[in-house]
C-alpha positions, 0 to 999 in steps of 0.5 A: 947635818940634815938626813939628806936621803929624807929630802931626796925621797921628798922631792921625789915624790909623784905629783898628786894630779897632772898638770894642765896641758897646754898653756903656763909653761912659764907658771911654776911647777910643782915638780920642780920647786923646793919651798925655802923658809929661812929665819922666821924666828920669834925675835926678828919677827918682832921687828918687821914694820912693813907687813902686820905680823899677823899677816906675815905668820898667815901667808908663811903657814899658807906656804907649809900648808901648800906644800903639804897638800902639794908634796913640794918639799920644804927646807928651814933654816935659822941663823941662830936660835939660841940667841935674841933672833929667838926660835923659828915659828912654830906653825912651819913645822905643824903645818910642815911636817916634811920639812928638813930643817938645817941648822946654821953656824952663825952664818948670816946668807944660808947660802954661805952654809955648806950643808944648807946648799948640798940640802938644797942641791940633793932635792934636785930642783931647780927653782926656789921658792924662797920667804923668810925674815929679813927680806933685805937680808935672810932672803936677799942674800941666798936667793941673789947667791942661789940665781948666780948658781943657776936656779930659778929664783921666787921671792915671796914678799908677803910671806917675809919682812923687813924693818921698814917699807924702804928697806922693802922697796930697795930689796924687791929693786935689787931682786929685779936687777938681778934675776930675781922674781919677786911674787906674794902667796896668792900668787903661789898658791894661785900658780901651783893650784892650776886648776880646780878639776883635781882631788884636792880642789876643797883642801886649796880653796881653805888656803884662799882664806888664808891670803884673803880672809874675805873669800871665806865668808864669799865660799860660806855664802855660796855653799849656804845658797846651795843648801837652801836651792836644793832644800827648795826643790 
């Protein structure tokens, strides 16, 4: 059973700096979400064929390190462990240490486990922000259950993956026809960010690197130009 009260004081917590006043009413707010990382284990990450793996593990550590940095709340999950789907990655927790982890029975949709949505329902929030590994399945699943029950729902499609590009565009179809947004870690990132005028502006320019390796050495160009203009002055 996960420590409930853990959760609730997570979600709680105040933001770290205000949102920006006037427009993105419809962008997500940080206050109000709750990060799902559902079946991200070693043995079904062997399997996807429609992202790199290597990519898929960077964008999902982006996600634990932005709600990290953010104090959005974060709920883990895996079918079953002990068996050929393998353990959950690992980086989710180091890079997540607020994470509560909910232990399954077997069941295959999260949702269809008892003590999984009273985790979910104790954090009070009301829109999802859901990755895991297989789309068509260990997020499919859940996040069509989680939109019927009356909650926002977010798909994170680069930070999850699937067996094959088809089954990847039958999923995210599905997602639309039934309510579900299907977004990328950019994306999130991008939206929770809001604005570079707040503390933790050089924490989240390091995330950028994550989801587009390239901005890094644009950043390292950048500040090495600055160096050399103030050395010349």
């Amino acid at each position: 059973m996960p420590n409930l009260s853990a959760i609730a004081q997570t979600a709680g917590t105040p933001p770290s700096s205000v949102l920006p006043t006037g427009g993105g009413q419809t962008l997500l707010d940080t206050n109000d979400s709750l990060i799902l990382l559902l079946d991200h284990q070693t043995g079904l990450l062997q399997t996807v064929k429609d992202i790199s793996i290597s990519e898929l593990r960077s964008n999902t550590i982006m996600l634990a390190k932005l709600a990290s940095l953010l104090k959005i709340p974060v709920i883990t999950s895996a079918s079953e462990p002990n068996g050929p789907n393998g353990p959950l990655m690992p980086e989710i927790q180091q890079f997540a240490l607020h994470a509560t982890y909910v232990p399954r029975k077997g069941e295959v949709n999260a949702w269809d486990n008892e003590d999984f949505v009273k985790a979910v329902r104790t954090t009070g929030r009301k829109t999802l922000i859901i990755a895991g590994v297989w789309t068509s399945v260990c997020v499919m699943f859940p996040a069509l259950d989680a939109k019927a029950a009356g909650f926002k729902v977010y798909a994170v499609i680069d930070a999850s993956g699937d067996p094959g590009e088809l089954a990847s565009r039958a999923t995210i179809a599905r997602f639309v026809q039934g309510g579900v947004i299907p977004t990328s870690t950019n994306a999130v990132l991008s939206e929770t960010h809001r604005t570079w005028n707040r503390p933790e502006a050089a924490e989240l320019a390091k995330l950028y690197a994550l989801v587009a390796p390239n901005f890094q050495a644009v950043a390292e160009s950048y500040q090495k130009a600055q160096d050399v203009a103030k050395q010349t002055k």
